[in-house]
C-alpha positions in Angstrom: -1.0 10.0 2.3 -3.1 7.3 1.9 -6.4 8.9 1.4 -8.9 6.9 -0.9 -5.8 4.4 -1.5 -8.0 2.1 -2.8 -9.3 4.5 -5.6 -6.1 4.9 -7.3 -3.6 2.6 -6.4 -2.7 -0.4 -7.9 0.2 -2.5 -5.9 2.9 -2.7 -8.4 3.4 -6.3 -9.9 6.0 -7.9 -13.3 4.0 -9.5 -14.8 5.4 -12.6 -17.2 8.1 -11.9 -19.3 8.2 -8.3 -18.6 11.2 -5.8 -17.5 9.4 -3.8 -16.0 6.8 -3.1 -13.1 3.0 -2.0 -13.8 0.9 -0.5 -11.5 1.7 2.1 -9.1 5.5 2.4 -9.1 5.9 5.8 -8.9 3.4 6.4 -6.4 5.1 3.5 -3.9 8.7 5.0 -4.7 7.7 8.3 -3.1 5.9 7.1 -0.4 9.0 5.0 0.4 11.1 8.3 0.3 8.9 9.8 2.8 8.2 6.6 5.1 12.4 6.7 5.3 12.7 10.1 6.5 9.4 9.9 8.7 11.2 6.8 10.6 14.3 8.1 10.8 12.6 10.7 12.9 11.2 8.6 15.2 13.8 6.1 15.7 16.7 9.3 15.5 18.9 6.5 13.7 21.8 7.6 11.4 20.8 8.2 8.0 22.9 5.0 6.9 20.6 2.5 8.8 18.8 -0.1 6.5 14.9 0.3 6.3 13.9 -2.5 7.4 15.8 -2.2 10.8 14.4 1.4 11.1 10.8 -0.3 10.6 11.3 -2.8 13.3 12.7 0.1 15.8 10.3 2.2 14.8 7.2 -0.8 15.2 6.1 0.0 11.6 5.2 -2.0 8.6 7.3 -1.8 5.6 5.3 0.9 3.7 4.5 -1.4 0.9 2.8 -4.3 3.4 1.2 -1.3 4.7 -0.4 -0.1 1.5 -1.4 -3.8 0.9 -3.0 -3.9 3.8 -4.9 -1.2 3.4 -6.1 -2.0 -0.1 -7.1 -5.7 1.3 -9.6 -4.1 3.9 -11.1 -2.0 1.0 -11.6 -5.0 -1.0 -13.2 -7.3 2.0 -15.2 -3.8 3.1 -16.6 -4.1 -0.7 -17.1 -7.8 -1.0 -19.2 -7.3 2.3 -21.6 -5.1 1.4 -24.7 -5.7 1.7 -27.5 -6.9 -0.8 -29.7 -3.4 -0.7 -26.4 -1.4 -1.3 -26.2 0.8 -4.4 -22.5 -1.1 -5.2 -23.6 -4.4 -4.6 -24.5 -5.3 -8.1 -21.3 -4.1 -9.5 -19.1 -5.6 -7.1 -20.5 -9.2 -7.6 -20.4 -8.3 -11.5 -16.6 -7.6 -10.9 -16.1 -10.6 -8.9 
């Protein structure tokens, strides 16, 4: 599910004075919906327990600390690169 993560998603944020969310809310809704049912599998917890007790039971990050995570090491992979890589150039530009 989280295949080049760091290609297309954008952690969802509210920004000032908005109502809303931008960013990838969709995208994190579903992947909640399936993180749910993949730890109520493990854990074989009624369907009525909170997520974040499955998580703990199940030794899993919340999903969205997950994706986080996972978009942080693509960004310090990036900003590491080194000078004779083809990307180099463009990530210090976009720093």
């Amino acid at each position: 599910m989280t295949y080049a993560l760091d290609v297309w998603y954008t952690p969802p944020v509210k920004p000032v004075g908005a109502k809303r969310n931008s960013g990838s809310v969709a995208a994190l809704r579903g992947m909640q919906k399936a993180h749910r049912v993949a730890t109520l599998a493990i854990t074989g917890a009624l369907r009525t327990t909170p997520n974040d007790i499955l998580d703990t039971h199940a030794g899993l990050l919340p999903i969205e600390l997950t994706l986080l995570k996972i978009t942080h090491r693509a960004m310090v992979r990036m900003c590491t690169l080194p000078n004779s890589h083809p990307l180099h150039r463009i990530v210090k530009n976009a720093a």
